[in-house]
N, CA, C and O atoms as a DFTB+ gen file, in Angstrom:
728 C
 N C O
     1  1     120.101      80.608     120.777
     2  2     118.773      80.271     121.247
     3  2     118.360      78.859     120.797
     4  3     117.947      77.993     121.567
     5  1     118.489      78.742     119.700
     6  2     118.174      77.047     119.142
     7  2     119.542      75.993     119.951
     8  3     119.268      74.858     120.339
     9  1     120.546      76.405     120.061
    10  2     121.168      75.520     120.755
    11  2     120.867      75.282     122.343
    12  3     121.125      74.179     122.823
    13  1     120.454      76.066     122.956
    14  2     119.501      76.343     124.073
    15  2     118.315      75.456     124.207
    16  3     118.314      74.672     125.156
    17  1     117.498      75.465     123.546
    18  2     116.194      75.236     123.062
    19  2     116.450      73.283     122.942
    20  3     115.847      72.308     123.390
    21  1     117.178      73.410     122.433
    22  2     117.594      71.635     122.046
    23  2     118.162      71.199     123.250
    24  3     117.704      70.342     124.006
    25  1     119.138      71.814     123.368
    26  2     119.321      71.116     124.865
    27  2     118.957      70.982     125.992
    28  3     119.495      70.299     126.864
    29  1     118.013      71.621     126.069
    30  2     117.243      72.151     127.494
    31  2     116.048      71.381     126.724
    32  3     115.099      71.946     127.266
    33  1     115.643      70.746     126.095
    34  2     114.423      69.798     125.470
    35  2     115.313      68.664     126.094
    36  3     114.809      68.040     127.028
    37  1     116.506      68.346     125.707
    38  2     116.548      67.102     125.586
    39  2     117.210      66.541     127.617
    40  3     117.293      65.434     128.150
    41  1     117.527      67.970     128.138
    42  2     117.520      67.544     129.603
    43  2     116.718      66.794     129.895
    44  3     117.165      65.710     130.271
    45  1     115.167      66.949     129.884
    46  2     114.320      66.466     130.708
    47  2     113.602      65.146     129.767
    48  3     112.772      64.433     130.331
    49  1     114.038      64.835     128.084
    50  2     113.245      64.442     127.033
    51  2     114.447      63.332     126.635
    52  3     115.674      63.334     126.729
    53  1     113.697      62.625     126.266
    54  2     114.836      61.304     125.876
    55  2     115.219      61.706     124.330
    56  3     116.385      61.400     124.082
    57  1     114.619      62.235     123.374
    58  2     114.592      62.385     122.113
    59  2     113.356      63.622     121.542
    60  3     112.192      63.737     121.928
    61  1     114.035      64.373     120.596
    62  2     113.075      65.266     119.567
    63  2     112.826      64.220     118.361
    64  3     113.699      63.802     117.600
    65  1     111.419      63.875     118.341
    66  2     110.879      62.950     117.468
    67  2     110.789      63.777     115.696
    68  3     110.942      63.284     114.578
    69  1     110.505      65.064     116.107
    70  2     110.801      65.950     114.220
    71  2     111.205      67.053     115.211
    72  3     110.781      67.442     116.299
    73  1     112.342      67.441     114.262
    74  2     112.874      68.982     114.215
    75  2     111.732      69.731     113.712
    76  3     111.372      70.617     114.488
    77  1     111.057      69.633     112.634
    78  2     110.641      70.523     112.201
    79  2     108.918      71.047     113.027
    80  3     108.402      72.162     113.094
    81  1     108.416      69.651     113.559
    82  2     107.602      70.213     114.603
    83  2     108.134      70.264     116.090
    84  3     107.268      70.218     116.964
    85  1     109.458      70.355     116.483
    86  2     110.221      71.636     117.907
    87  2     110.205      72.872     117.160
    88  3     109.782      73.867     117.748
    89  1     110.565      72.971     116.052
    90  2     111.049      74.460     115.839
    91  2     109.906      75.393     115.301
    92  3     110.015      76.532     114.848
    93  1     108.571      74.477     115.497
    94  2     107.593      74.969     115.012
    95  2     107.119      75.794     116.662
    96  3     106.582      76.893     116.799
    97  1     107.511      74.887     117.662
    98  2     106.861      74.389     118.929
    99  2     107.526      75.538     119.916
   100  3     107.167      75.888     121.040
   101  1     108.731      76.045     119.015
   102  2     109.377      76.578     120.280
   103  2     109.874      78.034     119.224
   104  3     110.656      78.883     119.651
   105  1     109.354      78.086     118.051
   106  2     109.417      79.388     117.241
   107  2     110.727      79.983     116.950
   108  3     111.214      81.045     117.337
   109  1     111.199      79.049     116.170
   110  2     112.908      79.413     115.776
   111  2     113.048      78.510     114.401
   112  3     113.002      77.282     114.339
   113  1     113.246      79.522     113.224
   114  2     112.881      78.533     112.150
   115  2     113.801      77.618     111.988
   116  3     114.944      77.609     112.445
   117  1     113.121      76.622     111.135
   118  2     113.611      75.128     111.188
   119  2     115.205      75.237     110.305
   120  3     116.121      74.514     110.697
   121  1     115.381      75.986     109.366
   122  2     116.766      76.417     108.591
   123  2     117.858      76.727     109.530
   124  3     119.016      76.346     109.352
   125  1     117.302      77.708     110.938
   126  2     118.276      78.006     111.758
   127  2     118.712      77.014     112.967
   128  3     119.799      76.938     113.539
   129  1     117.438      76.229     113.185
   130  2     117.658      74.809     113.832
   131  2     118.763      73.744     113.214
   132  3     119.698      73.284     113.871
   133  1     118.495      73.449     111.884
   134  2     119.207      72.504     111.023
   135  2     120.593      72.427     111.236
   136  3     121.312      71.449     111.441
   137  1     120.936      74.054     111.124
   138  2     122.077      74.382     111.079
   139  2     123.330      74.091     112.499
   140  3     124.477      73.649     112.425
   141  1     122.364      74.643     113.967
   142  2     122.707      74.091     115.082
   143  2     122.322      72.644     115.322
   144  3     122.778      72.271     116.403
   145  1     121.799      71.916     114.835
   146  2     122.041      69.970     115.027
   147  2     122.583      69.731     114.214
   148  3     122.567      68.504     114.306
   149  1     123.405      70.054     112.942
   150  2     124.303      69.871     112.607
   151  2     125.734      69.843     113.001
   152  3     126.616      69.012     112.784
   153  1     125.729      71.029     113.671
   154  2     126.658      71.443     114.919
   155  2     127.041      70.452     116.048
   156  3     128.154      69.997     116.312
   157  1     126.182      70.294     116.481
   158  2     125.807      69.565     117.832
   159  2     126.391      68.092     117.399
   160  3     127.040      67.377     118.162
   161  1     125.932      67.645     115.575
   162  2     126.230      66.254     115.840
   163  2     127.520      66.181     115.154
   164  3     128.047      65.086     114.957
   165  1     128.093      67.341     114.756
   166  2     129.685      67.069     114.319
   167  2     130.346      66.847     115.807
   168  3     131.181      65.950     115.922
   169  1     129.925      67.800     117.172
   170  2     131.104      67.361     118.211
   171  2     130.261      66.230     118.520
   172  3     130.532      66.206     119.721
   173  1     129.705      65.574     118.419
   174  2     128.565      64.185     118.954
   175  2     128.300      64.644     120.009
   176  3     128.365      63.799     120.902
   177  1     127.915      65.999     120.457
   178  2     126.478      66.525     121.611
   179  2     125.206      66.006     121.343
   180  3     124.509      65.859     122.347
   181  1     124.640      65.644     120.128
   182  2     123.630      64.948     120.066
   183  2     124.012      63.874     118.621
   184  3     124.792      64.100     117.696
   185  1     123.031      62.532     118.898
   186  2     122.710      61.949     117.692
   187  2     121.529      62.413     116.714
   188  3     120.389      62.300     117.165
   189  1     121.666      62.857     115.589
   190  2     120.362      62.947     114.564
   191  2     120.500      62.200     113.349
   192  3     121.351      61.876     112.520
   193  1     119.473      62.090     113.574
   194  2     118.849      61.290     112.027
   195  2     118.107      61.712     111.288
   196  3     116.999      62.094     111.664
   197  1     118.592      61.782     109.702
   198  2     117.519      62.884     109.325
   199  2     116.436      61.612     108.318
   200  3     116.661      60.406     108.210
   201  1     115.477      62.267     107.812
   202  2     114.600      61.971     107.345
   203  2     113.650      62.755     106.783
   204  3     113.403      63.936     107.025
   205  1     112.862      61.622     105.606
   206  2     112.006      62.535     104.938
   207  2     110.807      62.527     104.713
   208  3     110.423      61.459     104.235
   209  1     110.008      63.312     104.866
   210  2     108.594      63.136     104.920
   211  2     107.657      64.047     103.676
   212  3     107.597      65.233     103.350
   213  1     106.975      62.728     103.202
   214  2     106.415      63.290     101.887
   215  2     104.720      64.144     102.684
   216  3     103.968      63.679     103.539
   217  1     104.643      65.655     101.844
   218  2     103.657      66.443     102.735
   219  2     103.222      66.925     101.631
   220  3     103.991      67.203     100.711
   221  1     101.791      67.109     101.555
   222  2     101.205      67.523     101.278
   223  2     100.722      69.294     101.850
   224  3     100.217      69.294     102.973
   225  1     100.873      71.008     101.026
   226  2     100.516      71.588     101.231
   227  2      99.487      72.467     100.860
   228  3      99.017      71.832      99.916
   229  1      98.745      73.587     100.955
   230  2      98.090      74.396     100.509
   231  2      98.199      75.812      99.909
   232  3      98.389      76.870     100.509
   233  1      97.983      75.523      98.172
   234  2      98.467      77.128      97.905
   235  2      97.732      77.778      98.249
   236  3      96.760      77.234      98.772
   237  1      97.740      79.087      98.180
   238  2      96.807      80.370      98.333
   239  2      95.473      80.036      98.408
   240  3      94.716      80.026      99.379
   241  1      95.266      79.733      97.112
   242  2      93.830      79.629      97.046
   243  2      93.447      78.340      97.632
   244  3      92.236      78.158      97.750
   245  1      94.206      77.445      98.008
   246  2      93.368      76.109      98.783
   247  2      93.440      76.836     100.120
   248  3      92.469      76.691     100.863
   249  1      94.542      77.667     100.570
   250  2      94.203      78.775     102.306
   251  2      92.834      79.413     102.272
   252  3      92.078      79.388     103.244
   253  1      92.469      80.130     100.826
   254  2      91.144      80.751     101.119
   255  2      90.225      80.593     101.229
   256  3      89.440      81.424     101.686
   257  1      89.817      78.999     100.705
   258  2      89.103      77.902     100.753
   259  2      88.931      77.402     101.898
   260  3      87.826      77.051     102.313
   261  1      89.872      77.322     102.464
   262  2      89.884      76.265     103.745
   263  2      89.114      77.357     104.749
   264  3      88.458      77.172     105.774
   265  1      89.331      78.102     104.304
   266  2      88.723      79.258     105.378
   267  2      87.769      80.067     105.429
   268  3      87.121      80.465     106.397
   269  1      87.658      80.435     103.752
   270  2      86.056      81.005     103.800
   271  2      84.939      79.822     102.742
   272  3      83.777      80.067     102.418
   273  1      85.708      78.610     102.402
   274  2      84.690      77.682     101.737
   275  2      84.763      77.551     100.428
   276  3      84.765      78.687      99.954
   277  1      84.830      76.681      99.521
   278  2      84.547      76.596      98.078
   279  2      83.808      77.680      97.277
   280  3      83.082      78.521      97.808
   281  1      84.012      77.610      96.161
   282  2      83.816      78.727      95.779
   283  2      82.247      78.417      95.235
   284  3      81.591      79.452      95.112
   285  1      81.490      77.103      94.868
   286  2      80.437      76.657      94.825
   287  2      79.757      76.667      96.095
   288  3      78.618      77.082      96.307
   289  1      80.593      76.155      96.943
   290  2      79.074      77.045      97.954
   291  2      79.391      78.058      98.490
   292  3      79.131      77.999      99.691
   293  1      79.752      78.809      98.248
   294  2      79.743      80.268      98.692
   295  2      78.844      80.758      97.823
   296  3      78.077      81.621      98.250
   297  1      78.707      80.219      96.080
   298  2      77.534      80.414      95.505
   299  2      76.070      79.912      95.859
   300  3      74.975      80.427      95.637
   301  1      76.487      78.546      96.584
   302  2      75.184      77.961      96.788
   303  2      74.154      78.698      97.655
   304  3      72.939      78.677      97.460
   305  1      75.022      79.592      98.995
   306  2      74.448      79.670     100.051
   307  2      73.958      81.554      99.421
   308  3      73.021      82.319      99.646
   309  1      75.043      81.591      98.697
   310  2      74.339      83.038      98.031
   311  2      73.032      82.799      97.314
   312  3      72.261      83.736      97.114
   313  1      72.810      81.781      96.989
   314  2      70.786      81.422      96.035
   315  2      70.001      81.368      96.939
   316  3      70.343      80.725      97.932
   317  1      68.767      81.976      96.919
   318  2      68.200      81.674      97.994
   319  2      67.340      80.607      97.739
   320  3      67.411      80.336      96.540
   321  1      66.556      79.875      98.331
   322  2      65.552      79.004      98.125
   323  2      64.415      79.507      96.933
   324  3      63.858      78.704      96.184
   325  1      64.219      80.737      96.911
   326  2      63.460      80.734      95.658
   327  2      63.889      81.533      94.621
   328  3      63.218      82.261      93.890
   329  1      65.431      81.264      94.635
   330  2      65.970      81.628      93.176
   331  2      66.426      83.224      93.206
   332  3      66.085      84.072      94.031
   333  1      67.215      83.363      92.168
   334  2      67.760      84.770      92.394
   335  2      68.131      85.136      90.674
   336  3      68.531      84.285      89.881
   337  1      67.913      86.461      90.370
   338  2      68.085      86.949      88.818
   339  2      69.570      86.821      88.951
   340  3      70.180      87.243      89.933
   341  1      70.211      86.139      87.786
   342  2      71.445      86.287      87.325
   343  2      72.778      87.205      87.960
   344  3      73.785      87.103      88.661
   345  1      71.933      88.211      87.117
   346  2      73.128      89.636      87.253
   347  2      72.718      89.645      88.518
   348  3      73.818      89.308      88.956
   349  1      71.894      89.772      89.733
   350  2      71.771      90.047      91.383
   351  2      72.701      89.056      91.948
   352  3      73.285      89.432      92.964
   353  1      72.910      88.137      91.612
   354  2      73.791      87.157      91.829
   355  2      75.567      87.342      91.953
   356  3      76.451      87.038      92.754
   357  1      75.442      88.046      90.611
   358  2      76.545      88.435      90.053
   359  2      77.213      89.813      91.430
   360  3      78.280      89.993      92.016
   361  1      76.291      90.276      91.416
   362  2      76.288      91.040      92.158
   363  2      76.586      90.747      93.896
   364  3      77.046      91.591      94.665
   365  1      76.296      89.703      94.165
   366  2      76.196      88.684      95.782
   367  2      77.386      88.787      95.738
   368  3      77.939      89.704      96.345
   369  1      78.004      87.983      95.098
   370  2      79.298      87.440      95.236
   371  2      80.390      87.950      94.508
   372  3      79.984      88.535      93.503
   373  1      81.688      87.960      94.624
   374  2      83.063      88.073      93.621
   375  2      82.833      87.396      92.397
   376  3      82.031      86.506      92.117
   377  1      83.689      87.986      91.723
   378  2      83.673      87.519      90.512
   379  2      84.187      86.368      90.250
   380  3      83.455      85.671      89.547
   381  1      85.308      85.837      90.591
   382  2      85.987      84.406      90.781
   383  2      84.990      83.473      91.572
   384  3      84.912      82.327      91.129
   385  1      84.308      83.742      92.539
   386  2      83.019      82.826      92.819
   387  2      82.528      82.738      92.370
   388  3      82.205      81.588      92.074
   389  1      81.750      84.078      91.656
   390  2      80.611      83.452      90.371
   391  2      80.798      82.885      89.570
   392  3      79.913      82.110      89.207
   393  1      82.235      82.959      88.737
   394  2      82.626      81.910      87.743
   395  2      83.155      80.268      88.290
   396  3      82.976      79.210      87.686
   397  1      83.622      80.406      89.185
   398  2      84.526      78.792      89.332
   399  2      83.103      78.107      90.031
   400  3      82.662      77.009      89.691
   401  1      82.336      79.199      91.326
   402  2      81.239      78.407      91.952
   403  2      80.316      78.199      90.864
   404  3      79.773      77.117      91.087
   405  1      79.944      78.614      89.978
   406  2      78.627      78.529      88.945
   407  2      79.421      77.136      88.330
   408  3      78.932      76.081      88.734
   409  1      80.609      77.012      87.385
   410  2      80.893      76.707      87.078
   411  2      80.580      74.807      87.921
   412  3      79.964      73.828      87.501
   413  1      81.224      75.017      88.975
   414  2      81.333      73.577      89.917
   415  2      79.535      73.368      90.884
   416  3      79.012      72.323      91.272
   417  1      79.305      74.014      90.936
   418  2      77.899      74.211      91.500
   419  2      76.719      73.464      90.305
   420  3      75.859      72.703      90.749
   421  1      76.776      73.719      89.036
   422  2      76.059      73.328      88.490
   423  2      76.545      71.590      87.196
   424  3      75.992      70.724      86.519
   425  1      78.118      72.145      87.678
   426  2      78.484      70.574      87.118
   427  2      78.192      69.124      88.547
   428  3      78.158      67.895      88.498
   429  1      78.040      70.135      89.647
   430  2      77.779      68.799      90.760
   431  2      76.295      68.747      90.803
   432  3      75.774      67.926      91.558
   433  1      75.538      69.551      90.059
   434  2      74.096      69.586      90.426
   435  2      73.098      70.222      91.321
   436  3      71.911      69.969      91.526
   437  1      73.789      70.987      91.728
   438  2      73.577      71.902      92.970
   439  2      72.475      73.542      92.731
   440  3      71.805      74.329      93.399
   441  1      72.785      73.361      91.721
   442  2      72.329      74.766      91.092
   443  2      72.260      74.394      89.652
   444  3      72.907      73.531      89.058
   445  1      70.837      75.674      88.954
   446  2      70.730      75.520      87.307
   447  2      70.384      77.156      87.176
   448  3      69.584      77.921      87.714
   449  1      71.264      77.246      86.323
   450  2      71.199      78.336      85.415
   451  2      70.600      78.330      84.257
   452  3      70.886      77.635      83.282
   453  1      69.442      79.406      84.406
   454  2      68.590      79.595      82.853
   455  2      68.446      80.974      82.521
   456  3      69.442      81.694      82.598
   457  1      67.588      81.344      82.240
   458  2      67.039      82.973      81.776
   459  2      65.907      83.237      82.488
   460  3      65.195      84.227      82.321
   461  1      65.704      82.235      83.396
   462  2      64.653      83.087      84.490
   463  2      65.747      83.369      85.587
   464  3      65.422      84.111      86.514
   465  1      67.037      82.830      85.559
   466  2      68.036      83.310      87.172
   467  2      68.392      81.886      87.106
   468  3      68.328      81.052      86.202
   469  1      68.785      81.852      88.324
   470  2      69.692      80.847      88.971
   471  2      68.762      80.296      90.522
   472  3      68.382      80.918      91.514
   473  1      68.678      79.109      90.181
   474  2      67.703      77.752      91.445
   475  2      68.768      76.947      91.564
   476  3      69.715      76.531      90.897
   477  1      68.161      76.839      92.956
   478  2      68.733      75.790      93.623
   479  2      68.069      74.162      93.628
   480  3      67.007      73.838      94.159
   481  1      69.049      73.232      92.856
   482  2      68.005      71.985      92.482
   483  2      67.871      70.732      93.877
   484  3      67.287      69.650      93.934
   485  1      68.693      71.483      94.865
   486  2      68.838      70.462      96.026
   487  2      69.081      71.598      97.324
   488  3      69.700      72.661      97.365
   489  1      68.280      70.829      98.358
   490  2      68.491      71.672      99.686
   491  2      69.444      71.987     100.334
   492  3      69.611      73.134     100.747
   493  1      70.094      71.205     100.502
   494  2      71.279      71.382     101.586
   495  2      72.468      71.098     100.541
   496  3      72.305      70.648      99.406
   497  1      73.837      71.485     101.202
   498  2      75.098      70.936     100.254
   499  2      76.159      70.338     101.456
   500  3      75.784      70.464     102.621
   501  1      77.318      69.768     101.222
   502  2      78.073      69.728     102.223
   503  2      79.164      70.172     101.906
   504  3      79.350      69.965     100.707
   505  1      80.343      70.904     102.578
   506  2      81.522      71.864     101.608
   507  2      82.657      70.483     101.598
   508  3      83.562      70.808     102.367
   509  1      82.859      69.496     101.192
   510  2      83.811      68.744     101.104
   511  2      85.428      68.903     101.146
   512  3      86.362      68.322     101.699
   513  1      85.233      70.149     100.147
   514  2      86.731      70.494      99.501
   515  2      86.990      71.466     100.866
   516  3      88.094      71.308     101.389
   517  1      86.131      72.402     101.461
   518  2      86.826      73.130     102.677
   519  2      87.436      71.981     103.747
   520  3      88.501      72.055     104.360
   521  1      86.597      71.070     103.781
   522  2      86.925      69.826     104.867
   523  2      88.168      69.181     104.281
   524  3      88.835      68.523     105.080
   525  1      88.568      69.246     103.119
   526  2      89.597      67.907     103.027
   527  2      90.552      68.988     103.427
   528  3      91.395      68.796     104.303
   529  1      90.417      70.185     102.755
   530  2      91.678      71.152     102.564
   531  2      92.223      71.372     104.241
   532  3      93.350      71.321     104.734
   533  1      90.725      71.663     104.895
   534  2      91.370      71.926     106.571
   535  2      91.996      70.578     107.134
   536  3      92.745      70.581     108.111
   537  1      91.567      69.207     106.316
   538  2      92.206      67.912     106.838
   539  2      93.964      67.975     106.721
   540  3      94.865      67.754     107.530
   541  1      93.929      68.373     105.359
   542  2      95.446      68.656     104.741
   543  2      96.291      69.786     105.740
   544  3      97.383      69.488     106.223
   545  1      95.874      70.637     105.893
   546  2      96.195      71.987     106.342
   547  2      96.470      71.857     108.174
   548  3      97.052      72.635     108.930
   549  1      95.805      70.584     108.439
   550  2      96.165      70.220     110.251
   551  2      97.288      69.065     110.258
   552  3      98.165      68.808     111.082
   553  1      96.927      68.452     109.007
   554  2      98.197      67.069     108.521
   555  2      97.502      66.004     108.937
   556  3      97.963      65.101     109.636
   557  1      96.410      66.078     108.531
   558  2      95.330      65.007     108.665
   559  2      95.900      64.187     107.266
   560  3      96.637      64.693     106.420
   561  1      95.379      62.835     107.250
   562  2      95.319      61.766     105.867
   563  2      94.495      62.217     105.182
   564  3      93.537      62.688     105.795
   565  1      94.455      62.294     103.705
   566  2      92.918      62.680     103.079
   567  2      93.130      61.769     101.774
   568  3      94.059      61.952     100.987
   569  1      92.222      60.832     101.648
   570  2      92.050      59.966     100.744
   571  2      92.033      59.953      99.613
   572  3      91.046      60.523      99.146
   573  1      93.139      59.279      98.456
   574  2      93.705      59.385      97.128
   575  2      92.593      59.971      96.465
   576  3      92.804      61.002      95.826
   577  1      91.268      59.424      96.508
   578  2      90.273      59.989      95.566
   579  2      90.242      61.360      95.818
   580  3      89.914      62.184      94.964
   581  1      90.536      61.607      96.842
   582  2      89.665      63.270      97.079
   583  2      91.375      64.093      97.150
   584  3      91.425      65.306      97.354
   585  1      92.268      63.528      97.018
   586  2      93.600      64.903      96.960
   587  2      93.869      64.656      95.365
   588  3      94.374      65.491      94.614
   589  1      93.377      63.176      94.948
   590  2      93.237      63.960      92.949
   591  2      92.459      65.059      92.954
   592  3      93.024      66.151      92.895
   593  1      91.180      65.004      93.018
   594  2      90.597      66.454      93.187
   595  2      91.061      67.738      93.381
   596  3      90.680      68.689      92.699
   597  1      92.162      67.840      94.609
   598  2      91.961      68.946      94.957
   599  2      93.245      69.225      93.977
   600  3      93.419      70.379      93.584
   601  1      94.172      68.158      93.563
   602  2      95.146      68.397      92.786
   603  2      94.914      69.036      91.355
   604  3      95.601      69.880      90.779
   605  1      93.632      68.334      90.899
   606  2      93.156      68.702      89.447
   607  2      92.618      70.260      89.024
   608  3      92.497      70.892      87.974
   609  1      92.261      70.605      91.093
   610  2      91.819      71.754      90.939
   611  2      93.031      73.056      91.247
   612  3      92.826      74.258      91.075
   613  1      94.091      72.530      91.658
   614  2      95.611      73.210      91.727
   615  2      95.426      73.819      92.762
   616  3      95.955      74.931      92.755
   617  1      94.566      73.400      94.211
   618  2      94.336      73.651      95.406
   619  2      95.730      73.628      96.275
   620  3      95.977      74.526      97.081
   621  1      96.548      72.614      96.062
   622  2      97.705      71.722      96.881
   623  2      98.464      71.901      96.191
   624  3      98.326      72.528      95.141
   625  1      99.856      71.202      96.756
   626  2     100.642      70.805      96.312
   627  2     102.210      69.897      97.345
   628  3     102.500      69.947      98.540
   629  1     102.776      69.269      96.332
   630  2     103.642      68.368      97.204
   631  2     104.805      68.550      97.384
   632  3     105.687      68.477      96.528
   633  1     104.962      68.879      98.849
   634  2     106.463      69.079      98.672
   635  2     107.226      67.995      99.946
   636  3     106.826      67.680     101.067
   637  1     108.473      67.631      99.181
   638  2     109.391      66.335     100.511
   639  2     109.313      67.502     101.830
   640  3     109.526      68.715     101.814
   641  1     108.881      66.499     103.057
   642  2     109.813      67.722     104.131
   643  2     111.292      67.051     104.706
   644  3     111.382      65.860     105.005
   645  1     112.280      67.890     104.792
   646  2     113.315      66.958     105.611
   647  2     113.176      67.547     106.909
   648  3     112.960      68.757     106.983
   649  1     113.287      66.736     108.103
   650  2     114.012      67.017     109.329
   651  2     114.745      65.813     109.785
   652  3     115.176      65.049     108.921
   653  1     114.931      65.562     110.983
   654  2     115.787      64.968     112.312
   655  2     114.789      64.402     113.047
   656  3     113.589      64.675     113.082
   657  1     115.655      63.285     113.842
   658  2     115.057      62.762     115.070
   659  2     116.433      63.166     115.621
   660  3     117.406      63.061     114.874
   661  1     116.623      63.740     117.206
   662  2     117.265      64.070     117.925
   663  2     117.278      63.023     119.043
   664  3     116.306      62.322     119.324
   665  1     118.649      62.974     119.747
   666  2     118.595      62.322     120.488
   667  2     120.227      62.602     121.200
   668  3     121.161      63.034     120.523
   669  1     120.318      62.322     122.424
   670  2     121.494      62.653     123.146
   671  2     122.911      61.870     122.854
   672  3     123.121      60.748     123.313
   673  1     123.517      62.322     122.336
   674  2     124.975      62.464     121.762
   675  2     125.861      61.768     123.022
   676  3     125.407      61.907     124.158
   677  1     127.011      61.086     122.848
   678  2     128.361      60.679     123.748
   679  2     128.738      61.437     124.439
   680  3     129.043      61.127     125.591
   681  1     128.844      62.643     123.995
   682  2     129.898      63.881     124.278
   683  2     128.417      64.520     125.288
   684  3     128.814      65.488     125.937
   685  1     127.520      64.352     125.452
   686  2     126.428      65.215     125.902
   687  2     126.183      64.350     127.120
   688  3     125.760      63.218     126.886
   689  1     126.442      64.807     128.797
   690  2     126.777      63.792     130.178
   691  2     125.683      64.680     130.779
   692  3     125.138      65.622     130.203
   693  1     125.442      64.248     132.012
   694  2     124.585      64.842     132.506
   695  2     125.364      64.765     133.899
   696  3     125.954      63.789     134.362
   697  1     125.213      66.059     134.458
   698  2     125.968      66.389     135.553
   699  2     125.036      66.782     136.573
   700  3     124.255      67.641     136.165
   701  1     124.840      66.388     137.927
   702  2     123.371      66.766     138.390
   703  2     122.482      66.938     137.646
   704  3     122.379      66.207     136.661
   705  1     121.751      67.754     137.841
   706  2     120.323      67.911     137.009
   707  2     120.918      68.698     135.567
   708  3     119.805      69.004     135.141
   709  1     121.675      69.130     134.733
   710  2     121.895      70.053     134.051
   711  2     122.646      68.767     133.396
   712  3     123.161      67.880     134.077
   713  1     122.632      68.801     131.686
   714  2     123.424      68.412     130.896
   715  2     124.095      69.116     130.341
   716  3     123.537      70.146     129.964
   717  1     125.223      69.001     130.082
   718  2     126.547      70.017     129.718
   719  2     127.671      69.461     128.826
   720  3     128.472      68.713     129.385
   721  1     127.870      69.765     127.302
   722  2     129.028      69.762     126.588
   723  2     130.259      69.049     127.193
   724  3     130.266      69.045     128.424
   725  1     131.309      68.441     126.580
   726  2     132.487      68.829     127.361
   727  2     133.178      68.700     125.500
   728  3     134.364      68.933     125.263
């Protein structure tokens, strides 16, 4: 199927610009791809070039983030405008929100905790860290200042990617409309 898949791309396509987004594209993992353009470029059916691309990903908890929001405003939006008792609070939200959001919520200023409850010291918030993380998570750029952050917060992490640029091989002719081995 991946040898299929490549060649029947590259009939109508001058070149696969990344292996690893065809095999994303056409749902055949990229390990079992590798293995057939390797193939392909020992008989020279195709030329590849491999290469490496430094990527940025998302662990777990930067996925749950990206998707249901920081864990500070998930606290924020749990306060209401005129304040909420502690333990009811406690009660709103998970426990890992109440600690990391209290925690980041009131070191950004967002919220104050006393012994009358928990206020909100500013109206509105903006979720930053859900935005960079969904920036990261589409393979958007996200700016050195703000992936220290998410690094410090062990949101991410970096891993090389390798793939290929593909491209049609000596041995790979085109015979009428159909390209075919020999």
């Amino acid at each position: 199927m991946a040898e299929e898949s490549i060649l029947g791309f590259l009939q109508t396509n001058e070149a696969i610009s990344d292996s690893q987004q065809f095999a994303a594209s056409v749902g055949i993992d990229h390990s079992e791809l590798e293995s057939v353009i390797k193939s392909l470029r020992g008989f020279e059916i195709v030329d590849a070039q491999e290469f490496q691309q430094d990527q940025w990903f998302l662990k777990d908890e930067g996925k749950t983030y990206a998707r249901e929001g920081s864990p500070e405003v998930q606290l924020f939006k749990a306060v209401p405008p005129e304040g909420i008792a502690k333990e009811e609070l406690q009660r709103k939200v998970t426990p890992s929100v109440f600690k990391l959001g209290s925690s980041w919520a009131v070191k950004k200023k967002w919220v104050e905790i006393g012994r009358q409850g928990v206020s909100r010291k500013v109206e509105h918030v903006e979720d930053k860290i859900q935005v960079f993380l969904q920036q990261i998570e589409n393979g958007k750029v996200v700016d050195e200042k703000d992936l220290a952050e998410l690094k410090s917060r062990k949101l991410i992490e970096y891993k090389p990617l390798k793939g290929y640029t593909l491209r049609r091989g000596p041995k790979l002719f085109q015979r009428g409309k159909r390209l075919q081995r020999i």
